[in-house]
Chimera marker file (.cmm) of the C-alpha trace (Angstrom):
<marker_set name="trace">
<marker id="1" x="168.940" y="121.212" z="127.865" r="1" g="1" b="0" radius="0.5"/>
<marker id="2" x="169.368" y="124.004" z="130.412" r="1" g="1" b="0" radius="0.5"/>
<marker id="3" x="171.663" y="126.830" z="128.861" r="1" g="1" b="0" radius="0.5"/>
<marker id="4" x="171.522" y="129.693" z="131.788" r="1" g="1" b="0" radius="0.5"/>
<marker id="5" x="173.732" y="131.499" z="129.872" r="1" g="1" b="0" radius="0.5"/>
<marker id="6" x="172.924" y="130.974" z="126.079" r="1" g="1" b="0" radius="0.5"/>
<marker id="7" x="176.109" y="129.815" z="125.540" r="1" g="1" b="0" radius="0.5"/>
<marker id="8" x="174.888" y="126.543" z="123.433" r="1" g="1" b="0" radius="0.5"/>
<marker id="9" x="172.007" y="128.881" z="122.016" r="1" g="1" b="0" radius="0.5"/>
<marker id="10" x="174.808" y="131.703" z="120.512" r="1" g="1" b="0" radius="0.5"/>
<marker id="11" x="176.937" y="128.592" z="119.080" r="1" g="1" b="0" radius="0.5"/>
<marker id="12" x="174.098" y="127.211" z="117.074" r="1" g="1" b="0" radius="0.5"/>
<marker id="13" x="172.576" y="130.336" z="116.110" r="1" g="1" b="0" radius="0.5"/>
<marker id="14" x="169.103" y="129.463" z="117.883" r="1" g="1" b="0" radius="0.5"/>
<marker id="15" x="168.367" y="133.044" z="119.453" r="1" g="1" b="0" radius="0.5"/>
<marker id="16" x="164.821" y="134.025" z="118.495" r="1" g="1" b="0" radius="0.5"/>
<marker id="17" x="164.940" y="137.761" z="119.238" r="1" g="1" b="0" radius="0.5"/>
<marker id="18" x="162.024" y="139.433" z="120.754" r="1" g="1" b="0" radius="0.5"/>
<marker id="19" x="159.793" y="136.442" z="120.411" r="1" g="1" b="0" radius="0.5"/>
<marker id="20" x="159.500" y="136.186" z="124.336" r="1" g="1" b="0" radius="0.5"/>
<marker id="21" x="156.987" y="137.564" z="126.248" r="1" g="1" b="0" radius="0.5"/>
<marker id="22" x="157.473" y="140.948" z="126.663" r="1" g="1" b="0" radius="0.5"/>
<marker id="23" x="159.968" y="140.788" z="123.996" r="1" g="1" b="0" radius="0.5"/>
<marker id="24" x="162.314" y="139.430" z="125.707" r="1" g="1" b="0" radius="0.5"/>
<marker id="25" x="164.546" y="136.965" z="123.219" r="1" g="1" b="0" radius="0.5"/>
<marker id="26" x="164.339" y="132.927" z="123.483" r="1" g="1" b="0" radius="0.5"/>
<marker id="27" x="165.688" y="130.451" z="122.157" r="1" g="1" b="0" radius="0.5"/>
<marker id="28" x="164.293" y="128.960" z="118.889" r="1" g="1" b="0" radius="0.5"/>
<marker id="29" x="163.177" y="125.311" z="119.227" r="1" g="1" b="0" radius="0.5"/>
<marker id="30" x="165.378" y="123.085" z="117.641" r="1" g="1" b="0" radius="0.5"/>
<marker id="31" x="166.262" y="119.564" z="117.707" r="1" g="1" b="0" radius="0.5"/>
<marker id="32" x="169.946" y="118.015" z="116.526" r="1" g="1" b="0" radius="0.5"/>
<marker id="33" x="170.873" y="114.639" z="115.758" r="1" g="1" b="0" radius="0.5"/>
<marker id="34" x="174.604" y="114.758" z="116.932" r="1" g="1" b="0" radius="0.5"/>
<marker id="35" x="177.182" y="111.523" z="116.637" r="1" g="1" b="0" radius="0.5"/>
<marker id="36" x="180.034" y="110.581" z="118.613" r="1" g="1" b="0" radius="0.5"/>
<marker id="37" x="182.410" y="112.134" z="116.531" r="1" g="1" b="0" radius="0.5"/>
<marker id="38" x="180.627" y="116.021" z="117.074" r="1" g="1" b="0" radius="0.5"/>
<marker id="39" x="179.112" y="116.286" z="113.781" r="1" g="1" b="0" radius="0.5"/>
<marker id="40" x="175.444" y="117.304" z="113.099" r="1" g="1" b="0" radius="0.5"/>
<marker id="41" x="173.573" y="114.657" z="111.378" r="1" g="1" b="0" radius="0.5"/>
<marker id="42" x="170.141" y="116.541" z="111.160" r="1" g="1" b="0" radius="0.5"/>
<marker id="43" x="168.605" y="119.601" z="112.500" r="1" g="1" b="0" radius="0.5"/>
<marker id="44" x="165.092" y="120.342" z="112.879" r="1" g="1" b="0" radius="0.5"/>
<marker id="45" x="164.411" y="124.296" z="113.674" r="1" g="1" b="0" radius="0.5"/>
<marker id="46" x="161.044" y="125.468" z="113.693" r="1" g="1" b="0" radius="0.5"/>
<marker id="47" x="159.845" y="129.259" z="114.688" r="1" g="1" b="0" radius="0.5"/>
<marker id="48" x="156.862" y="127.307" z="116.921" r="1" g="1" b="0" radius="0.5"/>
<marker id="49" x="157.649" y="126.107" z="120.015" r="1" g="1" b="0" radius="0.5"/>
<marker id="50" x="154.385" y="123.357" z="119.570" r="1" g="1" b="0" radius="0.5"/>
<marker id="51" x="155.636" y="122.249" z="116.309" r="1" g="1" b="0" radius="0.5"/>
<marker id="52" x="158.155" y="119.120" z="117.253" r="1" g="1" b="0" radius="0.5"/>
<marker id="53" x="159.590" y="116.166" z="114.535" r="1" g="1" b="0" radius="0.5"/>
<marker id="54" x="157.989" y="113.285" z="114.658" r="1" g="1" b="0" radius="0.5"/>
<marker id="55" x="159.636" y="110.335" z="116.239" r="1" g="1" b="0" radius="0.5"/>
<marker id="56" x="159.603" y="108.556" z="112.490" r="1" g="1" b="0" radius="0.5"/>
<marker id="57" x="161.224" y="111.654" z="111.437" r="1" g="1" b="0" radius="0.5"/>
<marker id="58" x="164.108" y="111.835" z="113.690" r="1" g="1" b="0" radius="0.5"/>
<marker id="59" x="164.868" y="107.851" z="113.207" r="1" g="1" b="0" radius="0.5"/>
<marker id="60" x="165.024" y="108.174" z="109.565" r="1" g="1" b="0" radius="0.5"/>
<marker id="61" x="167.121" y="110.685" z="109.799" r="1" g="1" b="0" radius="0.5"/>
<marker id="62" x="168.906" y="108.566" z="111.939" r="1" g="1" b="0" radius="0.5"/>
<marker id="63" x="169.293" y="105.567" z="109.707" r="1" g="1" b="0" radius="0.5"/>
<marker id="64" x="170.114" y="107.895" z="106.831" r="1" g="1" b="0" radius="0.5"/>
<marker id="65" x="173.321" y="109.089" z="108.611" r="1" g="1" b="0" radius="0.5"/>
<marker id="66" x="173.577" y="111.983" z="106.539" r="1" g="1" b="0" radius="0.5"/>
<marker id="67" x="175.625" y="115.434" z="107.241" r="1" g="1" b="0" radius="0.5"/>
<marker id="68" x="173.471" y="118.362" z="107.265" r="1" g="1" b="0" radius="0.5"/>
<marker id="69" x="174.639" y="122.031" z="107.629" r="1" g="1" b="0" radius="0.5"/>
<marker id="70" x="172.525" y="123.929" z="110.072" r="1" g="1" b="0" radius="0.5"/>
<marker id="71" x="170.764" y="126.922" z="108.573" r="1" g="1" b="0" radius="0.5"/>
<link id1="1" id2="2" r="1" g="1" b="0" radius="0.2"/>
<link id1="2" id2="3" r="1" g="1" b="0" radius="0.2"/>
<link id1="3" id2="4" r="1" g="1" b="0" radius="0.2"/>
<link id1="4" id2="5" r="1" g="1" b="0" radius="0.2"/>
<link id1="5" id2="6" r="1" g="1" b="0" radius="0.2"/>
<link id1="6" id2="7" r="1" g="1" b="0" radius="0.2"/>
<link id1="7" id2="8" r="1" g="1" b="0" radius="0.2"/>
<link id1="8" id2="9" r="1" g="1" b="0" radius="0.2"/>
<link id1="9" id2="10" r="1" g="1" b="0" radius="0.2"/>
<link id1="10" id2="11" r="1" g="1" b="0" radius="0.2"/>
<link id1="11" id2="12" r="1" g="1" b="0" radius="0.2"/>
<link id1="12" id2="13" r="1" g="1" b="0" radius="0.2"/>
<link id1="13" id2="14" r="1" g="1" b="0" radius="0.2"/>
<link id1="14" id2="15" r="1" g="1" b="0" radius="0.2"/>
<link id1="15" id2="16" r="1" g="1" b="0" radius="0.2"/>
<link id1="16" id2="17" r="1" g="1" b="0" radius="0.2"/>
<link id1="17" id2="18" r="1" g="1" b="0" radius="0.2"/>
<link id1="18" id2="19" r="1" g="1" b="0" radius="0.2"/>
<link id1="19" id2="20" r="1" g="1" b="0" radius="0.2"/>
<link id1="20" id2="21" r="1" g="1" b="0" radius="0.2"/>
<link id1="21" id2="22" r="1" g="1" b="0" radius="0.2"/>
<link id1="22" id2="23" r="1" g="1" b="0" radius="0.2"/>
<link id1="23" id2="24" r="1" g="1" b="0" radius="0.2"/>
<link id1="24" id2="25" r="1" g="1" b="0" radius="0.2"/>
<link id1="25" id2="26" r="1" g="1" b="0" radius="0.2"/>
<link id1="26" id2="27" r="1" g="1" b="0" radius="0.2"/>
<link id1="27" id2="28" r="1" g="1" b="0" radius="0.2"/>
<link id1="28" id2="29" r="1" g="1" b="0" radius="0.2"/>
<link id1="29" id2="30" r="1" g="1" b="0" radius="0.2"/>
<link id1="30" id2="31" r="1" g="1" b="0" radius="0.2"/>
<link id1="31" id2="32" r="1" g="1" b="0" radius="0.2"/>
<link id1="32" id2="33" r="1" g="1" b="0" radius="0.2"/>
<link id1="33" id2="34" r="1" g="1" b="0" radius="0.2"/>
<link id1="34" id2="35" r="1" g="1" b="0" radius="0.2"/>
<link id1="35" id2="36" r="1" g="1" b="0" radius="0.2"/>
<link id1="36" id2="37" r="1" g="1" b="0" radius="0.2"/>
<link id1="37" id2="38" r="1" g="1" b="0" radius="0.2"/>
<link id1="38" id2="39" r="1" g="1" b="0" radius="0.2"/>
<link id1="39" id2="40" r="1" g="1" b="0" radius="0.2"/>
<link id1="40" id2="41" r="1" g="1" b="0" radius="0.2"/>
<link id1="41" id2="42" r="1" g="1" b="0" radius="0.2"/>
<link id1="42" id2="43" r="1" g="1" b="0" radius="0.2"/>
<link id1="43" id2="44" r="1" g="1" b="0" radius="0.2"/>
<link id1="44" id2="45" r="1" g="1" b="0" radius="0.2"/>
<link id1="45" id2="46" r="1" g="1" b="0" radius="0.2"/>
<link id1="46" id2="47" r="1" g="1" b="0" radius="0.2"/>
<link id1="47" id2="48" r="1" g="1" b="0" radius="0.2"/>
<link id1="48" id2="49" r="1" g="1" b="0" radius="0.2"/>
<link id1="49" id2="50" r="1" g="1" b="0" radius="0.2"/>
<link id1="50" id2="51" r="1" g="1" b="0" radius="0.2"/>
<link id1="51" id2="52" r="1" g="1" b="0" radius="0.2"/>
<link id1="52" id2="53" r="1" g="1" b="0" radius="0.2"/>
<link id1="53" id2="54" r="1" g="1" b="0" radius="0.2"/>
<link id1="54" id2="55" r="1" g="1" b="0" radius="0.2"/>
<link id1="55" id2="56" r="1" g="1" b="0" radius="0.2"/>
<link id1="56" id2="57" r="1" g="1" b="0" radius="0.2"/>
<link id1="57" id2="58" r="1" g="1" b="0" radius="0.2"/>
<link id1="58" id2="59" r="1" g="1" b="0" radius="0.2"/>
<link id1="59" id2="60" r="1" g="1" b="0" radius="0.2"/>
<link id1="60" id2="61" r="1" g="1" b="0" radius="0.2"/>
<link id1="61" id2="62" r="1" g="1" b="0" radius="0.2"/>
<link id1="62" id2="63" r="1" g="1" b="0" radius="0.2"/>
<link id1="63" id2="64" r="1" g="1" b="0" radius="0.2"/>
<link id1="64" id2="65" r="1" g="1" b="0" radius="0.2"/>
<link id1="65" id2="66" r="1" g="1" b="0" radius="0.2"/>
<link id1="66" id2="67" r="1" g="1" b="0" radius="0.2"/>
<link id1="67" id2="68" r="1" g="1" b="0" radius="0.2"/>
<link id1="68" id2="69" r="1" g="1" b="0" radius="0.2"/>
<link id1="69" id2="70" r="1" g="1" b="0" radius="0.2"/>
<link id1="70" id2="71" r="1" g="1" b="0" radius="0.2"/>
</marker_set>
């Protein structure tokens, strides 16, 4: 998703500050399982931007339908 001005990264609390290069502050990689009604269904955050769910993971979560609370 392209957020030029970290408007979706404020919201969800996904600004990783000073973890850019030079310090600059990034976003945190995260990944959100979102249905039609708005309502997170999973989150996945992680602090490395190699480290990525599995696709099992995500479609469990999936079938699970359950409400999570991002952190």
């Amino acid at each position: 998703m392209s957020d030029p001005k970290g408007e979706v990264i404020q919201r969800y609390d996904l600004l990783h500050r000073g973890a850019g290069p030079k310090g600059t502050d990034i976003a945190r990689p995260a990944e959100f399982l979102i249905d039609s009604s708005g309502i997170i269904r999973w989150v996945n955050l992680t602090e490395n931007i190699a480290v990525r769910a599995r696709p099992e993971q995500v479609l469990e979560a999936f079938e699970q339908g359950e409400q999570v609370t991002p952190q």
